[in-house]
DOFIGU-922279 format. One record per atom (N, C-alpha, C): residue number from 1; atom name; x, y, z. Coordinates in Angstrom, 2 decimals. Example, Ala and Ser with C-alpha at 12.3 -4.5 7.8 and 13.67 -1.06 7.14 Angstrom:
<sites>
(1, 'N', (13.19, -5.69, 7.80))
(1, 'CA', (12.30, -4.50, 7.80))
(1, 'C', (13.20, -3.30, 7.80))
(2, 'N', (12.85, -2.25, 7.08))
(2, 'CA', (13.67, -1.06, 7.14))
(2, 'C', (12.90, 0.03, 7.87))
</sites>
This chain:
<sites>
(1, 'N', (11.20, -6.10, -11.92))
(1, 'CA', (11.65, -6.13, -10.54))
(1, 'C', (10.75, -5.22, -9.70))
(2, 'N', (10.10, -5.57, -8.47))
(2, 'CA', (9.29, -5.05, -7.92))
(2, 'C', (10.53, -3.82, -6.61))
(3, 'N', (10.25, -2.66, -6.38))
(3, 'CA', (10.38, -2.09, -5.44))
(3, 'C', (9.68, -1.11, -4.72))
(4, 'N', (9.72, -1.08, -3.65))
(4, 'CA', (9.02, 0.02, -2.76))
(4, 'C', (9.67, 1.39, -2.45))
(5, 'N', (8.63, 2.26, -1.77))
(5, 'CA', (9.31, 3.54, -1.83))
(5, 'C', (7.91, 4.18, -1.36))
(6, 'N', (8.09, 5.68, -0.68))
(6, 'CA', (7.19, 6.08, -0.20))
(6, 'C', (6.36, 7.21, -1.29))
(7, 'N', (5.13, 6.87, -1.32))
(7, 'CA', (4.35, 7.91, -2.07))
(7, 'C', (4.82, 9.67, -1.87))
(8, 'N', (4.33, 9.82, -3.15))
(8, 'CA', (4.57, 11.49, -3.53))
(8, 'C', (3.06, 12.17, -3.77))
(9, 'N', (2.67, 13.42, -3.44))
(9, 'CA', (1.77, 13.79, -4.25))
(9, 'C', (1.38, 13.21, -5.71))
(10, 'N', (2.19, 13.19, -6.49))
(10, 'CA', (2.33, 12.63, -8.16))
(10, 'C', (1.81, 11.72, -7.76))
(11, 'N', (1.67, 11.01, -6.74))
(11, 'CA', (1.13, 9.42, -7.33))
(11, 'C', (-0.41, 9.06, -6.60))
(12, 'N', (-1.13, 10.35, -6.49))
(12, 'CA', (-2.13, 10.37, -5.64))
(12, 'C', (-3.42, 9.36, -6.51))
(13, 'N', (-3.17, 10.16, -8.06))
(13, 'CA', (-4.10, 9.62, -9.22))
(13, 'C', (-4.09, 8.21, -9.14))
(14, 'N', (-2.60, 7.44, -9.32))
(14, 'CA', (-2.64, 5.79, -9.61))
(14, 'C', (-3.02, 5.45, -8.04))
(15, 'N', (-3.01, 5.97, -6.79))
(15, 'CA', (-3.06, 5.63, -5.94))
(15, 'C', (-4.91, 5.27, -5.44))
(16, 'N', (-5.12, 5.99, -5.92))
(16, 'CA', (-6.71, 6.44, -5.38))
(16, 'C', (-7.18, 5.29, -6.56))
(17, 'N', (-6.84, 5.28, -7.71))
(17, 'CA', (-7.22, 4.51, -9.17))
(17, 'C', (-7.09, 2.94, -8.36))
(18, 'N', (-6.03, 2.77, -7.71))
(18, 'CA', (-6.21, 1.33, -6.95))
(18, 'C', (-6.64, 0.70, -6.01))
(19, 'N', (-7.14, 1.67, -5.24))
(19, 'CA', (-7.83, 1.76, -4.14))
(19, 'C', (-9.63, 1.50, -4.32))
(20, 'N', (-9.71, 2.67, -5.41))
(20, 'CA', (-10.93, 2.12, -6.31))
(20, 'C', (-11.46, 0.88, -6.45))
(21, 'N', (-10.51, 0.30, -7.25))
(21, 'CA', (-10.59, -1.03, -8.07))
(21, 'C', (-10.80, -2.26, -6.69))
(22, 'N', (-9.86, -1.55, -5.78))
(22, 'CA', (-9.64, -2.70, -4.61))
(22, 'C', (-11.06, -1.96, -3.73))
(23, 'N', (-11.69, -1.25, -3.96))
(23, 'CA', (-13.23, -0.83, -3.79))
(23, 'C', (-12.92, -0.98, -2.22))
(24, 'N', (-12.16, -0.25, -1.87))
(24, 'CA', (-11.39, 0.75, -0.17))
(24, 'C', (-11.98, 2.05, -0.77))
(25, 'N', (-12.17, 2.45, 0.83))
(25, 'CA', (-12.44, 4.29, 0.89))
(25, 'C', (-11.27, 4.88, 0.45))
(26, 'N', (-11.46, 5.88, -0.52))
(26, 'CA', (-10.70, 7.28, -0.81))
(26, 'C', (-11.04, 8.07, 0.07))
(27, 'N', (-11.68, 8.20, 1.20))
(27, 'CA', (-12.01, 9.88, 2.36))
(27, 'C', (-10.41, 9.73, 2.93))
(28, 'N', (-10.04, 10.75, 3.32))
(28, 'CA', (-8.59, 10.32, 3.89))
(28, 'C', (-7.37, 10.02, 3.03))
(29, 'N', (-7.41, 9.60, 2.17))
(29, 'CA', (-6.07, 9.22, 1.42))
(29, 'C', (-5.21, 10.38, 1.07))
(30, 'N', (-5.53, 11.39, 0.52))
(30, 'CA', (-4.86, 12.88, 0.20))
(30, 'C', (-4.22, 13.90, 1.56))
(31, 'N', (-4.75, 13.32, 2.64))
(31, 'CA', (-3.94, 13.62, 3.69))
(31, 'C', (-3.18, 13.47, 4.48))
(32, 'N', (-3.27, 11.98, 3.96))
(32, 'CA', (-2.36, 11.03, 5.14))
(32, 'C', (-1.26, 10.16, 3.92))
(33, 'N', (-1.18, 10.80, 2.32))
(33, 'CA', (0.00, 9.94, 1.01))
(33, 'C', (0.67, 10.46, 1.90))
(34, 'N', (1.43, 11.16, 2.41))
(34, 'CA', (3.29, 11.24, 2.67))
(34, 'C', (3.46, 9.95, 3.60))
(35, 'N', (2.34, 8.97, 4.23))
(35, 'CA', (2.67, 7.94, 5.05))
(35, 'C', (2.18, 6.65, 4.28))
(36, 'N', (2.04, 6.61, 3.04))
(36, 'CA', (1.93, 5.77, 2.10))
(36, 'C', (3.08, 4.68, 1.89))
(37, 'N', (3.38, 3.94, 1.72))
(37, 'CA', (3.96, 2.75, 1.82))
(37, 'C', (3.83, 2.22, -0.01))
(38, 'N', (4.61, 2.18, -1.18))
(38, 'CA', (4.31, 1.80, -2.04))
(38, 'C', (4.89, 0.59, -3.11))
(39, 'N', (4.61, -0.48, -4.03))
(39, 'CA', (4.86, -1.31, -4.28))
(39, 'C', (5.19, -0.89, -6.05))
(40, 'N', (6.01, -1.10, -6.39))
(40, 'CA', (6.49, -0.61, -7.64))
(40, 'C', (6.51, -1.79, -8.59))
(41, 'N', (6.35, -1.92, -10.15))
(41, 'CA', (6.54, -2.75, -10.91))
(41, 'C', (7.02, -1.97, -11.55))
(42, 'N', (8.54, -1.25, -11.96))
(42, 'CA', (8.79, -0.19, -13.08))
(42, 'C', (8.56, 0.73, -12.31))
(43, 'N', (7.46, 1.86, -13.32))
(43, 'CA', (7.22, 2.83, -12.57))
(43, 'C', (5.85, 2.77, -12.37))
(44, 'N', (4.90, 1.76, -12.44))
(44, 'CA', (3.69, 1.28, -12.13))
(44, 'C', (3.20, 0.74, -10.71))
(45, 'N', (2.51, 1.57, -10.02))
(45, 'CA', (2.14, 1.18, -8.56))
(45, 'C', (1.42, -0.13, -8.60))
(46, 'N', (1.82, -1.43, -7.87))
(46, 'CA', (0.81, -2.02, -7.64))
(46, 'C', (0.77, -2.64, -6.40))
(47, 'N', (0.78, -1.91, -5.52))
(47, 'CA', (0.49, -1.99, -4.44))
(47, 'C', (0.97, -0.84, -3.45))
(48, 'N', (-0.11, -0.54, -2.21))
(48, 'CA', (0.37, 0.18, -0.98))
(48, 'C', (-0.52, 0.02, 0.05))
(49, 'N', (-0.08, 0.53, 0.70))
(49, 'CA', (-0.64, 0.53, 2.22))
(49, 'C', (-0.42, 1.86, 2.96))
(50, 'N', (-1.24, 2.52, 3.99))
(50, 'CA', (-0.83, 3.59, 4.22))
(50, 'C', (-0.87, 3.67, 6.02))
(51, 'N', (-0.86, 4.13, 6.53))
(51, 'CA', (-0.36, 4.87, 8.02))
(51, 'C', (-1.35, 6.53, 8.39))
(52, 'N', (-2.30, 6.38, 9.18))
(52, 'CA', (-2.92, 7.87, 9.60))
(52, 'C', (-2.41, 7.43, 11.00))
(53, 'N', (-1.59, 8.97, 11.22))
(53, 'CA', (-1.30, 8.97, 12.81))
(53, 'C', (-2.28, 10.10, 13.57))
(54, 'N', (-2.87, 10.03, 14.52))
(54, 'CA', (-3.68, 10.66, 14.94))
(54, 'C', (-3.23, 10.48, 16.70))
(55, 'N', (-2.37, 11.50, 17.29))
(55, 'CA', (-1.52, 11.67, 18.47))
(55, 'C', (-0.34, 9.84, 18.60))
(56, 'N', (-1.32, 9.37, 19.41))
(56, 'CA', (-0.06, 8.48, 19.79))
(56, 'C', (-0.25, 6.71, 19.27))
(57, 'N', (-1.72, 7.06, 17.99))
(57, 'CA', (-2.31, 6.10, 17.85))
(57, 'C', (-2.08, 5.91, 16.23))
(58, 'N', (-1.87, 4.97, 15.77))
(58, 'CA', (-2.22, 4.71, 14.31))
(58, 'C', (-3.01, 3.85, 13.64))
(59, 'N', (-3.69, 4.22, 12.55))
(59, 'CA', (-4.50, 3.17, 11.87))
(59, 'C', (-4.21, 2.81, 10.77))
(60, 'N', (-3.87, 1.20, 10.10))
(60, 'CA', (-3.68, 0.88, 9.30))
(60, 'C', (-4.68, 1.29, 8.58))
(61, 'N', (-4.18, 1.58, 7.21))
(61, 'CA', (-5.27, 1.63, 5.85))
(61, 'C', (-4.64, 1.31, 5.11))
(62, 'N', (-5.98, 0.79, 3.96))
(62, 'CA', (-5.98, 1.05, 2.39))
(62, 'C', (-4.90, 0.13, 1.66))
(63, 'N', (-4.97, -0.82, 2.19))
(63, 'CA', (-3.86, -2.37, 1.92))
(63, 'C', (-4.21, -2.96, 0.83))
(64, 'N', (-3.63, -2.58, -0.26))
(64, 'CA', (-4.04, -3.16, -1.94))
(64, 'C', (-3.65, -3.45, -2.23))
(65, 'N', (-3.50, -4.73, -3.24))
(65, 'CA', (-2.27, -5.07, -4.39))
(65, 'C', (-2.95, -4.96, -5.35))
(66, 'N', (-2.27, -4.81, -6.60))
(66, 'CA', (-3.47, -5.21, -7.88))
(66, 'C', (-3.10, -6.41, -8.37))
(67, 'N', (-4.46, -7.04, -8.57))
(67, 'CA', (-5.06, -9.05, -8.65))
(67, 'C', (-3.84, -9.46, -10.00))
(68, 'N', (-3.01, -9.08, -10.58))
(68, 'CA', (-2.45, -9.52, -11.03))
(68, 'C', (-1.06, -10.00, -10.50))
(69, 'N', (-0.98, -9.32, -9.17))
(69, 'CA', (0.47, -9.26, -8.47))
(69, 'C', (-0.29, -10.06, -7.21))
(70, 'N', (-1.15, -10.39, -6.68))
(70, 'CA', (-1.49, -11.13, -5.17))
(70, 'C', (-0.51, -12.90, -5.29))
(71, 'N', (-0.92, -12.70, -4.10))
(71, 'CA', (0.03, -14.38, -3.73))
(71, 'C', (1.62, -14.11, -3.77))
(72, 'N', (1.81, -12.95, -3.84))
(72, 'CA', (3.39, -12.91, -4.36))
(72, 'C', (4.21, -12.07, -2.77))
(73, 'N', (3.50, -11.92, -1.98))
(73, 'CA', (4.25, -11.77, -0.75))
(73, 'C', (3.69, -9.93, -0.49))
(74, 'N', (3.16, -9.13, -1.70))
(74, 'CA', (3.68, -8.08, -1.62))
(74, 'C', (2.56, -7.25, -0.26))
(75, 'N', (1.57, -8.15, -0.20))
(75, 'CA', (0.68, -7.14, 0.73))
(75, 'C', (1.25, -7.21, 2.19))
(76, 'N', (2.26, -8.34, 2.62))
(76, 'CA', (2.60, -8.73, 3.93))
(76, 'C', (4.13, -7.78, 3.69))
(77, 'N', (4.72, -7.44, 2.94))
(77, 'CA', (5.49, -6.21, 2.94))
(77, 'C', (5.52, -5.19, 3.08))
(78, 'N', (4.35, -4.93, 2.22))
(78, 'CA', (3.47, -3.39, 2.49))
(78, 'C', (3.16, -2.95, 4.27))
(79, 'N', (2.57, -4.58, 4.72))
(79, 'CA', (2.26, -4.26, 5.89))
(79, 'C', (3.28, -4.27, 6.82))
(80, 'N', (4.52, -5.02, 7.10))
(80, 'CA', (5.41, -4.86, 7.58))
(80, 'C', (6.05, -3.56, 7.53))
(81, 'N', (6.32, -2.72, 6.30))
(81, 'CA', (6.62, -1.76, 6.33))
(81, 'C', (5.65, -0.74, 6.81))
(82, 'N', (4.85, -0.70, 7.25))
(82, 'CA', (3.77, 0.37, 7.67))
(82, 'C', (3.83, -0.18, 9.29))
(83, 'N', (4.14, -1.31, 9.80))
(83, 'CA', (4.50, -1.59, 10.77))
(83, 'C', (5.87, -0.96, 11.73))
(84, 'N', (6.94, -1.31, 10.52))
(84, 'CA', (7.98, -0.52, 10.74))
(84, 'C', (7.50, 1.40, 11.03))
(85, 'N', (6.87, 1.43, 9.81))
(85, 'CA', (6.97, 3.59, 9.93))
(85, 'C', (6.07, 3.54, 11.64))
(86, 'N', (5.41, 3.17, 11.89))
(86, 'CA', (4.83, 3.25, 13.24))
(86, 'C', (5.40, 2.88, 14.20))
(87, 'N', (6.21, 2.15, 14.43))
(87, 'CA', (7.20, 2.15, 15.41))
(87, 'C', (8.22, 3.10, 15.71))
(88, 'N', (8.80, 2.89, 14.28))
(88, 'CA', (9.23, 4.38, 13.96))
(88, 'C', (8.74, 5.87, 14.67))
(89, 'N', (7.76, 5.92, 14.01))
(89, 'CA', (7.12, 7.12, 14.54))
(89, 'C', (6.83, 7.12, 16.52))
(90, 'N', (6.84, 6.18, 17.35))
(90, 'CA', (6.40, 6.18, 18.41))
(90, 'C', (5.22, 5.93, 18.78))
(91, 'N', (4.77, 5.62, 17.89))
(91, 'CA', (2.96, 4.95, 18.06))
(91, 'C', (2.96, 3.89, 19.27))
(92, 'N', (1.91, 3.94, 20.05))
(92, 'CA', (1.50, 2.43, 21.20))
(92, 'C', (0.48, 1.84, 20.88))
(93, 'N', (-0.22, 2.06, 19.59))
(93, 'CA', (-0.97, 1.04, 18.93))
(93, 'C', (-1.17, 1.14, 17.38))
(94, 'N', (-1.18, 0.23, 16.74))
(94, 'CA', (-1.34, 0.56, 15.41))
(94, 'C', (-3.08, -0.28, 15.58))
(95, 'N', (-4.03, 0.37, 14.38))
(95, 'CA', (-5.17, -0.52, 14.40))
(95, 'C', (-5.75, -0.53, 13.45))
(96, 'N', (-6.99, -1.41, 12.88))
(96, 'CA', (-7.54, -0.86, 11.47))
(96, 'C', (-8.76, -1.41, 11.67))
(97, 'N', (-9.46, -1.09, 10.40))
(97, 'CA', (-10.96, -1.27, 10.11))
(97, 'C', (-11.05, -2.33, 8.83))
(98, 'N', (-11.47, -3.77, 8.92))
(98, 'CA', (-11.89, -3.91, 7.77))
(98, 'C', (-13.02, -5.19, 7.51))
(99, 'N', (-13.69, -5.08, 6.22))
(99, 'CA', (-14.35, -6.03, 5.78))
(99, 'C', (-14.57, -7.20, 5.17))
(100, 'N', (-13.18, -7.69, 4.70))
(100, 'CA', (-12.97, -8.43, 4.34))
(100, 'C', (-11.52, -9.45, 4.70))
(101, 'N', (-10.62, -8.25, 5.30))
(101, 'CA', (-9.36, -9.56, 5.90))
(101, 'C', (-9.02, -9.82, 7.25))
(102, 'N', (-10.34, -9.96, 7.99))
(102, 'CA', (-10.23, -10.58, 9.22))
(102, 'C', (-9.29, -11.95, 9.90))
(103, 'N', (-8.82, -12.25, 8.66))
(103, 'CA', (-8.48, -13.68, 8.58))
(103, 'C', (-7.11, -13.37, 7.71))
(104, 'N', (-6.83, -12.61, 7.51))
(104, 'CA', (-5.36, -11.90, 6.95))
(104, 'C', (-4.50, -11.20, 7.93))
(105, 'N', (-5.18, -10.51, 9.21))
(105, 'CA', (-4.09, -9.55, 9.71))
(105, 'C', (-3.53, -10.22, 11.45))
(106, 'N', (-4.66, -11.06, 11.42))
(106, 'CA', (-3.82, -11.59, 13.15))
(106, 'C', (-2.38, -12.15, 12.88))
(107, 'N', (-1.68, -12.87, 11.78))
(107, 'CA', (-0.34, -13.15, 11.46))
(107, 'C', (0.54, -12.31, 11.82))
(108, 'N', (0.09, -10.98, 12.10))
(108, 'CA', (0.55, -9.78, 12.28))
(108, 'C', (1.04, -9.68, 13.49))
(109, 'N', (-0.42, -10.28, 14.12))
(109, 'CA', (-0.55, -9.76, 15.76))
(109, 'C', (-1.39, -9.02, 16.00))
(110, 'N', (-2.52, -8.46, 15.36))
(110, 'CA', (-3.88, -8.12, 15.19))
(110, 'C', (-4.56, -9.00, 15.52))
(111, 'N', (-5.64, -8.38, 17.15))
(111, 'CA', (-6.91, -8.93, 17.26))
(111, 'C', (-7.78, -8.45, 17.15))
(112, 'N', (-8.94, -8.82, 17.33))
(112, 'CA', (-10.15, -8.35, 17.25))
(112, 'C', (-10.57, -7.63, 18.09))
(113, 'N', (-11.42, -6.47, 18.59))
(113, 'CA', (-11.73, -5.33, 19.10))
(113, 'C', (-12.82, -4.83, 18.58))
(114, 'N', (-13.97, -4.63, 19.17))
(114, 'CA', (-15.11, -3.88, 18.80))
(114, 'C', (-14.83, -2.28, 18.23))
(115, 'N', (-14.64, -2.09, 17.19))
(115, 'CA', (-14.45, -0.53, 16.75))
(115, 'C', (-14.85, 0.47, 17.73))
(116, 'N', (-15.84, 0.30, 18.62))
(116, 'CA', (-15.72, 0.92, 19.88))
(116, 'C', (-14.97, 1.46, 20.98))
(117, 'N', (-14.25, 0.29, 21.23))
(117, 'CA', (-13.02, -0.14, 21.69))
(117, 'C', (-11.90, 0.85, 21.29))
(118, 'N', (-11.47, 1.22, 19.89))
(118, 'CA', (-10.56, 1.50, 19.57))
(118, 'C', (-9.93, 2.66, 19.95))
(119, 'N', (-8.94, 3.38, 19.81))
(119, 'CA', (-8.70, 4.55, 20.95))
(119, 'C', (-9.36, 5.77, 20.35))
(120, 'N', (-9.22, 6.49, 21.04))
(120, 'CA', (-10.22, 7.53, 20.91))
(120, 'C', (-9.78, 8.55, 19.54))
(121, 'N', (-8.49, 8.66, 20.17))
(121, 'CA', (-7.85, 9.64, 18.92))
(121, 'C', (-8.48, 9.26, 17.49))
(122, 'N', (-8.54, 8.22, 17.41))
(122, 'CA', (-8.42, 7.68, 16.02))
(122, 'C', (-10.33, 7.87, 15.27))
(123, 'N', (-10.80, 8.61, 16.25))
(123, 'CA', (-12.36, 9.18, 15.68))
(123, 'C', (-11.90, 10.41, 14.63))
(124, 'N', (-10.75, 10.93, 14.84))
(124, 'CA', (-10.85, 12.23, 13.83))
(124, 'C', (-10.31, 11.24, 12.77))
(125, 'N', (-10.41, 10.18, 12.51))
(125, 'CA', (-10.42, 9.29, 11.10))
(125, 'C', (-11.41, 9.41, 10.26))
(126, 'N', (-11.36, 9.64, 8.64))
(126, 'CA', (-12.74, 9.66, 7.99))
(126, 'C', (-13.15, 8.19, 8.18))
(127, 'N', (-11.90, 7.41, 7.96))
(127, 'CA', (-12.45, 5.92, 8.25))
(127, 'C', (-13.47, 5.31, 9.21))
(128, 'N', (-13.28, 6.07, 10.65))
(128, 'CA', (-13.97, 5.96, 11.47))
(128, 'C', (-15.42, 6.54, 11.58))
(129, 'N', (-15.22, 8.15, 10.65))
(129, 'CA', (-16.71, 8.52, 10.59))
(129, 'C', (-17.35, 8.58, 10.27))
(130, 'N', (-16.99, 7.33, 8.82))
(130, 'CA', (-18.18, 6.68, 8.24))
(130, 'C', (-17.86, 6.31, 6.70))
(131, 'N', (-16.39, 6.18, 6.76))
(131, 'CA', (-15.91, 6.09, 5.61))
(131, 'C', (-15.87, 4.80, 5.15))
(132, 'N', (-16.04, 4.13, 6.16))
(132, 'CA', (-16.10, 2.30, 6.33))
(132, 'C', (-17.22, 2.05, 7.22))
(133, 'N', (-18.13, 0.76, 6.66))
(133, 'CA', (-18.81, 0.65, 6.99))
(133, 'C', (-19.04, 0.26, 8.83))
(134, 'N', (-20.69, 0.17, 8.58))
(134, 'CA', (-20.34, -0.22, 10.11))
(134, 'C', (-20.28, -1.28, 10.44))
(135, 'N', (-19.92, -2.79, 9.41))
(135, 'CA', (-20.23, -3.96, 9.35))
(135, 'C', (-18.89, -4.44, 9.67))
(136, 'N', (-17.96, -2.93, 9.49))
(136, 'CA', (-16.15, -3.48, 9.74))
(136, 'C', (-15.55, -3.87, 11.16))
(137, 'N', (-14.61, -5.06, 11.16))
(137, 'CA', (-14.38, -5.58, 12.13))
(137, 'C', (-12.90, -4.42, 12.25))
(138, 'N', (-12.94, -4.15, 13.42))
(138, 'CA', (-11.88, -3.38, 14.36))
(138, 'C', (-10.43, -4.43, 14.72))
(139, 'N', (-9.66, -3.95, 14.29))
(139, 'CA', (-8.31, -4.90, 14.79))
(139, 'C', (-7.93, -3.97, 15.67))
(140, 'N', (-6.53, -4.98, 16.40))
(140, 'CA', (-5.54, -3.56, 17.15))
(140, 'C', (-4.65, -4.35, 17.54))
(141, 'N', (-3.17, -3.58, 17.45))
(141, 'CA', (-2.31, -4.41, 18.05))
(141, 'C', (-1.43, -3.13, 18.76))
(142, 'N', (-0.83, -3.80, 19.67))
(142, 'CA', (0.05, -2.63, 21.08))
(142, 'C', (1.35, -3.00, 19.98))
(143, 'N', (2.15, -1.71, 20.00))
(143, 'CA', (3.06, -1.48, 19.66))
(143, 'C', (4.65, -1.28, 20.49))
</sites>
């Protein structure tokens, strides 16, 4: 039975270990787990997503499942729930960086935006300062 639940320090190791594999930046992850979002099989992570709030802005990260669990709904949960903590929190934009699911996150309500574009706060991101390439397409959606 799969459940979610929010990351702990303890789970920094399997966390970063999947992130790896899903060959996403680790800069950032150890500061921003308490806004981790996580996908449980047992007591085996396979999947999360995380939340950096940086004033009134947030950026999605680090959206993984592991390839044995995909197709099964869990990454559009992950993201819903990281949707939810940002609303939650009072955020007026959530946004992200990526290279490969340009074509995964507008379902969301994510468009496209020149990483330029994106709000300012969100430069004290490692993501932003070079933790992702510069080939990554910029989403953003108003909250």
């Amino acid at each position: 039975m799969i459940s979610f639940c929010t990351a702990t320090s303890d789970d920094l190791p399997e966390v970063l270990a999947l992130l790896e594999v899903a060959q996403l930046p680790l800069a950032g992850v150890k500061e921003h787990l308490q806004n981790f979002i996580l996908a449980l099989d047992s007591d085996r992570i396979i999947g999360c997503a995380g939340l950096e709030i940086h004033e009134d802005a947030g950026l999605l990260r680090s959206v993984a499942v592991d390839e044995a669990y995909r197709l099964h709904g869990l990454g559009e949960k992950l993201t819903r729930g990281i949707l939810e903590l940002a609303q939650h929190q009072g955020l007026s934009s959530l946004s992200l960086l990526t290279t490969t699911a340009q074509n995964y996150f507008p379902r969301f309500g994510f468009v496209p935006i020149e990483p330029s574009q994106l709000p300012r706060s969100l430069n004290d991101s490692e993501e932003l300062s070079g933790a992702c390439p510069d080939t990554a397409v910029g989403m953003t959606l108003r909250l």
